[in-house]
C-alpha positions in Angstrom: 95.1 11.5 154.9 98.0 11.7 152.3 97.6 14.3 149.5 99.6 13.5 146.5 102.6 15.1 145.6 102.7 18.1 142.5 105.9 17.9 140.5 107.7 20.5 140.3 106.4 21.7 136.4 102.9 21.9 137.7 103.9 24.1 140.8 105.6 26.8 138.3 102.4 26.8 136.0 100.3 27.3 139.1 102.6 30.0 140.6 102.4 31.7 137.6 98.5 31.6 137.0 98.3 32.6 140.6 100.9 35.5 140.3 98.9 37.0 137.0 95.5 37.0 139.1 97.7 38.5 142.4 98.7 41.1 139.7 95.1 42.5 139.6 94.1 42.2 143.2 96.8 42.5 145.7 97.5 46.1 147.3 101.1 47.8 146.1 101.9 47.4 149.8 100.9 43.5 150.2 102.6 42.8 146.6 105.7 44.0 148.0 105.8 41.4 150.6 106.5 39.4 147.9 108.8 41.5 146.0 111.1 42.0 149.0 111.4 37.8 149.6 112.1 38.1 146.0 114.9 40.6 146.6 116.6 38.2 149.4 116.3 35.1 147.4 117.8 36.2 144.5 121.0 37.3 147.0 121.3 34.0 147.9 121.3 32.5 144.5 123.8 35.2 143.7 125.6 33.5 146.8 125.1 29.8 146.1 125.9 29.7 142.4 129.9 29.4 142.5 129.5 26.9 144.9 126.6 24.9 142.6 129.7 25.2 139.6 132.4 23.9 142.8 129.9 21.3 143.8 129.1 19.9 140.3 132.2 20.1 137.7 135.0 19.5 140.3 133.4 15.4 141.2 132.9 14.9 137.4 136.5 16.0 136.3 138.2 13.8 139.2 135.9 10.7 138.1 136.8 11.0 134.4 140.7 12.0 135.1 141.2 9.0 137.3 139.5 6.8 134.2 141.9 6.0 131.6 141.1 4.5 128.3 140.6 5.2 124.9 136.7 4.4 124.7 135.8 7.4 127.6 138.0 9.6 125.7 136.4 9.1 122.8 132.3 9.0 124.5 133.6 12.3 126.6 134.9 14.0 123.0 131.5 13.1 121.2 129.1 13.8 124.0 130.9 17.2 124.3 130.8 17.5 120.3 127.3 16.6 120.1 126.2 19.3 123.0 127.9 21.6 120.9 126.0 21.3 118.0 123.2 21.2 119.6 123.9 25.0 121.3 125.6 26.6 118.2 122.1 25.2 116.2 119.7 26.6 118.7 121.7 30.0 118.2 121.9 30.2 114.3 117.9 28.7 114.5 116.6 31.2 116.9 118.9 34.2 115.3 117.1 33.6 112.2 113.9 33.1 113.8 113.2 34.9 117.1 113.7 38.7 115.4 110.7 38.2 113.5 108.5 36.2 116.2 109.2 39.3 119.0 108.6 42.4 117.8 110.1 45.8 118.4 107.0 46.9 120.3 106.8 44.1 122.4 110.4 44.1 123.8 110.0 48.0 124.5 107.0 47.3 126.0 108.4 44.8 128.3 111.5 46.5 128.9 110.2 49.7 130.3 110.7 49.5 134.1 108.2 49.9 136.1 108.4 47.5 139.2 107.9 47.7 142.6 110.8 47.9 145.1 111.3 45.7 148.2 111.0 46.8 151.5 114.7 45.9 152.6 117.1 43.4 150.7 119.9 42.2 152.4 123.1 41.7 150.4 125.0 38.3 150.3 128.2 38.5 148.8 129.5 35.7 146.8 132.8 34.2 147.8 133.9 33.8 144.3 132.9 35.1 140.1 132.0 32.6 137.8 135.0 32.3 136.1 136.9 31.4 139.4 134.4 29.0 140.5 135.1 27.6 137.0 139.3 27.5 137.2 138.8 26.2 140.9 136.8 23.4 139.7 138.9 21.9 137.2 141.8 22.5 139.2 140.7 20.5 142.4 139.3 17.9 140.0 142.3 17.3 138.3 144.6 17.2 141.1 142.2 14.6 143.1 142.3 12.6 139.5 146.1 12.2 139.8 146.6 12.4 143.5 143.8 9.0 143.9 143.0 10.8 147.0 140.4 8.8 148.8 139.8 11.5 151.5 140.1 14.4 148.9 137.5 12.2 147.1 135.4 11.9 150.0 135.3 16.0 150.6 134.1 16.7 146.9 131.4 13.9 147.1 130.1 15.1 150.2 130.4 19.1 149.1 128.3 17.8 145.9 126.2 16.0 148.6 125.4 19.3 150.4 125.1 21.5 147.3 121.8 18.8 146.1 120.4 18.8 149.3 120.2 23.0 148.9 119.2 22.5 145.9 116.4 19.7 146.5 115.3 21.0 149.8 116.0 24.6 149.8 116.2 26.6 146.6 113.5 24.0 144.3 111.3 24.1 146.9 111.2 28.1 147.1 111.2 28.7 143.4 107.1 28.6 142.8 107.1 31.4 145.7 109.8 33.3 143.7 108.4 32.7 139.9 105.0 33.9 141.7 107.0 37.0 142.7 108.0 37.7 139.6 104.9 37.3 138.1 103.2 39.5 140.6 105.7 42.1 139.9 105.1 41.7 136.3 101.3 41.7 136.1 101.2 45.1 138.4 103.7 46.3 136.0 102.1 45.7 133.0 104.1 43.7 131.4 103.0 40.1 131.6 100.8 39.5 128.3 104.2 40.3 126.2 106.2 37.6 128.2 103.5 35.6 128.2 103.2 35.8 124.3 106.9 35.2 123.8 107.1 32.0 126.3 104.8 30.3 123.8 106.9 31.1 120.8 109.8 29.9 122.0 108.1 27.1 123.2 107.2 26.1 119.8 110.6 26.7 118.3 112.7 25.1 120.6 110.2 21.6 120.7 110.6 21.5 116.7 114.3 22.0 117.3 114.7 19.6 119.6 113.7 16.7 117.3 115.5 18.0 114.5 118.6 17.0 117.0 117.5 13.8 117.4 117.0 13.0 113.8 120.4 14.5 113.1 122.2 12.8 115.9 121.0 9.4 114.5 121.2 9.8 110.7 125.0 10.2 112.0 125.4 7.3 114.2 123.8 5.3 111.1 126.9 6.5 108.8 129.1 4.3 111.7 126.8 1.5 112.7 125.0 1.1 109.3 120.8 0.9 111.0 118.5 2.5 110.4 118.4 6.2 111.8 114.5 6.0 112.5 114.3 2.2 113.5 116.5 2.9 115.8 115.8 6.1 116.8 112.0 4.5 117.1 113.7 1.6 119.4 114.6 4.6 122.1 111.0 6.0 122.9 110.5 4.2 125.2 113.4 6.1 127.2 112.3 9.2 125.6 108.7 8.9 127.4 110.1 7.6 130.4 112.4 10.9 130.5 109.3 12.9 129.9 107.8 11.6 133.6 111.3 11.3 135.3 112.8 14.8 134.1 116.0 13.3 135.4 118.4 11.9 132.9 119.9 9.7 136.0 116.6 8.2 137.0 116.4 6.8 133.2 119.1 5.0 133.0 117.8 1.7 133.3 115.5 2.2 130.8 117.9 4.1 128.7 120.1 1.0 128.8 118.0 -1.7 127.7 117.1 0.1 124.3 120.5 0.8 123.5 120.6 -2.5 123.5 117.8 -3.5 121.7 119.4 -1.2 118.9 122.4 -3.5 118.6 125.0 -2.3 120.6 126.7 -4.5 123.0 126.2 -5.0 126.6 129.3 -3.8 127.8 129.7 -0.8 125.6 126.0 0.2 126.8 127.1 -0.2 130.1 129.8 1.8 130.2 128.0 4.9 127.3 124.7 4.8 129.0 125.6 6.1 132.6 128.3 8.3 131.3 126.3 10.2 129.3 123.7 10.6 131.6 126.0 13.3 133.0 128.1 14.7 130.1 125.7 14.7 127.5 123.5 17.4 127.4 122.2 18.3 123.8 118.8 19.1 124.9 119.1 21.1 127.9 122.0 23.4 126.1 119.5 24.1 123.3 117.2 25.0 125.6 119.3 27.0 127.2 120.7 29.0 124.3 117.2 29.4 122.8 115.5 31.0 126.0 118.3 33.4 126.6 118.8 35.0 123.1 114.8 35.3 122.9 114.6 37.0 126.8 117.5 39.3 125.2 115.3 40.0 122.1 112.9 40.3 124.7 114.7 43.0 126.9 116.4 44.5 124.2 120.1 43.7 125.5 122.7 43.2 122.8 124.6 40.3 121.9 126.8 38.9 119.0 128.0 35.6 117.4 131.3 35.7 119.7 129.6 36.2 122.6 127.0 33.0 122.4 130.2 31.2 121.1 131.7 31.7 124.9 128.7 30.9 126.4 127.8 27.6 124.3 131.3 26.6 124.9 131.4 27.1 128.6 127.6 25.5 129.3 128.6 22.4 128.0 130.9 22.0 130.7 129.2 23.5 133.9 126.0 22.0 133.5 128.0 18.7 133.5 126.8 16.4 136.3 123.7 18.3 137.0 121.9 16.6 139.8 118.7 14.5 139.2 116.8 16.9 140.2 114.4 18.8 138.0 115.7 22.1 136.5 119.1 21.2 137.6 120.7 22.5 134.5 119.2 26.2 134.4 120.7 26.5 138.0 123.6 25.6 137.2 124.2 28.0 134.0 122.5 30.9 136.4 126.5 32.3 136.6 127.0 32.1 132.8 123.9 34.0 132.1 125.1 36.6 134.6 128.6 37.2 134.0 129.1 36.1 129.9 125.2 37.6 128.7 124.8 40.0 131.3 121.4 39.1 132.6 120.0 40.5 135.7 118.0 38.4 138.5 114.7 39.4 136.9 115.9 37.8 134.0 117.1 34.6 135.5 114.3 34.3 137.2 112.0 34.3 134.0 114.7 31.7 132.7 114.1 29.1 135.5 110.3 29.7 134.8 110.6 29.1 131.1 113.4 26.8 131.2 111.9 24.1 133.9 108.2 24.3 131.5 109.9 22.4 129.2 112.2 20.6 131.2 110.9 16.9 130.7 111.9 17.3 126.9 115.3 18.9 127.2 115.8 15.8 129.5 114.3 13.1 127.6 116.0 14.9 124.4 119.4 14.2 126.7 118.5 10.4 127.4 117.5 9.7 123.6 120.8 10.9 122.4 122.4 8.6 124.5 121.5 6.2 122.2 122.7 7.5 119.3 126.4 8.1 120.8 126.2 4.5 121.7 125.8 3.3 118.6 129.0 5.4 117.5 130.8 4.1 120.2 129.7 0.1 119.7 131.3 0.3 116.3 134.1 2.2 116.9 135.1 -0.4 119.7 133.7 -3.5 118.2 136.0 -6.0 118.4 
């Protein structure tokens, strides 16, 4: 007998519901069986999370390097603009927003620290910071662009191979165990009804946010191509709802492509846009992004500025490039930024990957549906 499979979405709510009831039943001494896998996991994130950066930007920069031509430096420059816009929004949006939605009582209440502590962690070292990860990356991906290196070529494909096959087979597959950690930890704690009450506010922010970017995104592509923002924005929900099952801006594509089309633009432009932008353009993941971690820092109390989220924004919209089809690749991949530019701690990322990957079907289909609009930019600045 086959059971069906549970995406991965419905396994975080469940690991959640179940944590909260653990909360109120387990034993201090059973709850930190839990707590202490916790503690190790979170080492090897710590561990795993340059080479995630290595794994994803250093492929991507050689592929667009050794591509010359004026129409991917132009669909490289918007799809990086338009991510942009999209994170600086979501911080000006929730600044104005989130102080008033989480109170002062409920971020002291939540901040007061009162879990329990593992029975052993074992440390992991990383073998490189952020940053170098980063500088590493674009160096080995430019010098494979200009070297045409098929066997250089061949070692970053396969490194990226090895990093999604952690990812996929190791790390997604252990995360309902570790959000039901957390959540355990939490509920004993006392803290989960404030969390709790500030997931669903964000929630609601960031989904009205996310089709304000839409709308925006092709009220501007009109002002090129001269449609209809709505028409065609309506044309592209098809990929929109296909993105919504998929969660994987890859696995869209074909769908993806043949509205483009239907919009107007040409065959060969759509061709070319479409699968690009499945991996540079990320508009609705960085929004996500931005929004969850300036309402966890409300949330924890942890102080941040303008020129801080400025950094962070900027920087995002490059590691998360090439994000493997595989849900809540994205928040994995920014795990390092959080750490090193926001200062968050693992209990924090951890309640990022929960909040990030519950609403990770509409950063992605908010990634696809974009797609669109850039083609239509593109299709009339090439049009011959």
């Amino acid at each position: 007998m086959k059971f069906p499979q549970i995406n991965l979405l419905s396994q975080i709510l469940i690991a959640i519901i179940l944590g909260i009831g653990a909360g109120f039943l387990f034993h201090d001494s059973i709850a930190r069986i839990f707590i202490t896998f916790n503690a190790v996991f979170s080492e090897f994130l710590g561990f795993i999370i340059p080479l995630i950066i290595i794994g994803f930007v250093t492929p991507d920069i050689a592929d667009i390097g050794s591509r010359a031509g004026k129409m991917l430096l132009a669909t490289v420059i918007i799809a990086y603009t338009m991510t942009l816009f999209a994170g600086f929004s979501s911080y000006f949006i929730s600044d104005t927003f989130f102080p008033s939605l989480i109170t002062a009582q409920t971020a002291t209440f939540i901040s007061e620290d009162t879990h329990l502590s593992p029975y052993f962690t074992i440390s992991i070292p990383s073998l490189m910071n952020v940053m170098t990860a980063l500088v590493l990356a674009f160096t080995l991906g430019l010098g494979c662009a200009k070297l045409s290196s098929n066997y250089l070529n061949n070692v970053i494909n396969d490194f990226r191979t090895i990093i999604n096959l952690v990812i996929s087979k190791v790390i997604i597959p252990l995360l309902p165990l570790y959000i039901f950690g957390i959540f355990l930890n939490m509920t004993i704690s006392g803290q989960v009804g404030g969390i709790l009450l500030t997931f669903i506010k964000i929630i609601a922010v960031i989904f009205a946010l996310h089709i304000g970017i839409l709308i925006f995104q092709y009220c501007i592509a009109s002002l090129f191509s001269g449609k209809n923002p709505f028409k065609s924005l309506a044309t592209m929900m098809p990929a929109y709802f296909t993105a919504l099952g998929t969660q994987s801006s890859a696995a869209t594509i074909p769908v993806t492509l043949r509205q483009a089309i239907k919009t107007g633009v040409n065959e060969d432009v759509a061709s070319f846009v479409i699968p690009l932008c499945a991996t540079i353009h990320m508009s609705g993941s960085t929004l996500k992004i931005v929004a969850c971690a300036l309402a966890l820092m409300l949330t924890n109390g942890i102080a941040y500025d303008f020129p801080m989220f400025a950094g962070f924004i900027c920087m995002l919209g490059i590691t998360i490039v090439a994000a493997p089809g595989v849900p809540g690749g994205a928040i994995m991949a920014s795990l390092g930024l959080l750490s090193s530019i926001l200062g968050f701690t693992e209990a924090d990322n951890a309640l990022m990957i929960a909040l990030y990957i519950s609403m990770d079907s509409f950063g992605t289909a908010c990634n696809v549906t974009g797609d669109g609009a850039i083609a239509l930019i593109i299709d009339r600045l090439f049009r011959k």
